[in-house]
Structures are given as C-alpha cells and as structure tokens.
C-alpha positions as YAML, in Angstrom:
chain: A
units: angstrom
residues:
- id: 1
  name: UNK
  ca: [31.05, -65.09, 19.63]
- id: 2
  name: UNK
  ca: [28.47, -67.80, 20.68]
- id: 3
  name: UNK
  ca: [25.50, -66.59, 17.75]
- id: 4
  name: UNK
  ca: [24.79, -68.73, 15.22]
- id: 5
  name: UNK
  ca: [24.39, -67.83, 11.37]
- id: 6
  name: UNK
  ca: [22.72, -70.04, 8.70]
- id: 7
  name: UNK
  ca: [23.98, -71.65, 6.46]
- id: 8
  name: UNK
  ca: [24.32, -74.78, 9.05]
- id: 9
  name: UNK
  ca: [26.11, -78.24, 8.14]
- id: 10
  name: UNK
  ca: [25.34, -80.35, 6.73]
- id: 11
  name: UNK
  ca: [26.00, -78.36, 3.75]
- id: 12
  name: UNK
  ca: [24.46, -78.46, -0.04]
- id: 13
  name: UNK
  ca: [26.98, -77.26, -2.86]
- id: 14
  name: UNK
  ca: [24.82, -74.33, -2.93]
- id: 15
  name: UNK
  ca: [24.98, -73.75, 0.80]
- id: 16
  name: UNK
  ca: [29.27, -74.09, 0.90]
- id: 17
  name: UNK
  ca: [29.09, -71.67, -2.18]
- id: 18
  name: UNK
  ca: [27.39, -69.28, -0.47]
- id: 19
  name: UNK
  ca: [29.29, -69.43, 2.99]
- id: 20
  name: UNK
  ca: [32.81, -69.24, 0.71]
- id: 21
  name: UNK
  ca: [31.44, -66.31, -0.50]
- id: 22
  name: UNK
  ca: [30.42, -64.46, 2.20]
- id: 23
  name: UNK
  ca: [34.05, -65.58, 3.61]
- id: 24
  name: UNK
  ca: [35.64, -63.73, 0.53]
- id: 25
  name: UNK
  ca: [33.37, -61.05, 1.22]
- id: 26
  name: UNK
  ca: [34.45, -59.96, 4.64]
- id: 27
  name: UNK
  ca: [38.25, -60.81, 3.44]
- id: 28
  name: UNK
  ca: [38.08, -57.90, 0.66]
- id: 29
  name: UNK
  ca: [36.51, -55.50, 2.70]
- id: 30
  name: UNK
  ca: [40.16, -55.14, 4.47]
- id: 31
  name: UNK
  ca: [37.89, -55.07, 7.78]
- id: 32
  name: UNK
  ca: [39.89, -56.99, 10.56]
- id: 33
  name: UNK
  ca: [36.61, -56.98, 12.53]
- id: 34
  name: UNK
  ca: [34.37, -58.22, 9.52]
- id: 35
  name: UNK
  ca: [36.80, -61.10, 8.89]
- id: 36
  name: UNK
  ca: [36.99, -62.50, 12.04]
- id: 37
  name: UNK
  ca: [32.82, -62.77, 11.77]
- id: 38
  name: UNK
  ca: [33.67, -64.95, 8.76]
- id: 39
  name: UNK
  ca: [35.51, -67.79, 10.99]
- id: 40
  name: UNK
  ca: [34.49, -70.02, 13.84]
- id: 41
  name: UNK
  ca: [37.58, -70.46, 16.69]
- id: 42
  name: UNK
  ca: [37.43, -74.20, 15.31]
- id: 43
  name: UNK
  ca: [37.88, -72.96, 11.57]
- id: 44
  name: UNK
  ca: [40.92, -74.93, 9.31]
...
C-alpha cells in the first residue's frame, strides 16, 4: 500500500477530525478490507 491520501501531517484540528472520522468510517462498515485502508503499517 505505497499511495498516499490527504490529509498529510502536519495536521490542523480540523484535518485529525476528519482523518478520525474517516477511520471510524471504514471501522463500522464491518469491511476487513476497508479498515485496513484506514491504517498505515506504522499506525499506534
């Protein structure tokens, strides 16, 4: 998974709100393969 997708760090509040949500979005979609889009391999 090398492609990038905005928003990029350094982060507003606006930007980490939006990337949360988008995070929460794949998680309730129950889609193993639309989570993992969510998360980097460096992700905490």
């Amino acid at each position: 998974m090398s492609e990038s997708r905005p928003p990029f760090p350094p982060f507003s509040y606006d930007d980490a709100v939006q990337k949360v949500r988008k995070a929460e979005d794949a998680w309730n979609t129950r889609d193993p393969e639309k989570v993992s889009m969510a998360y980097t391999a460096d992700t905490r």
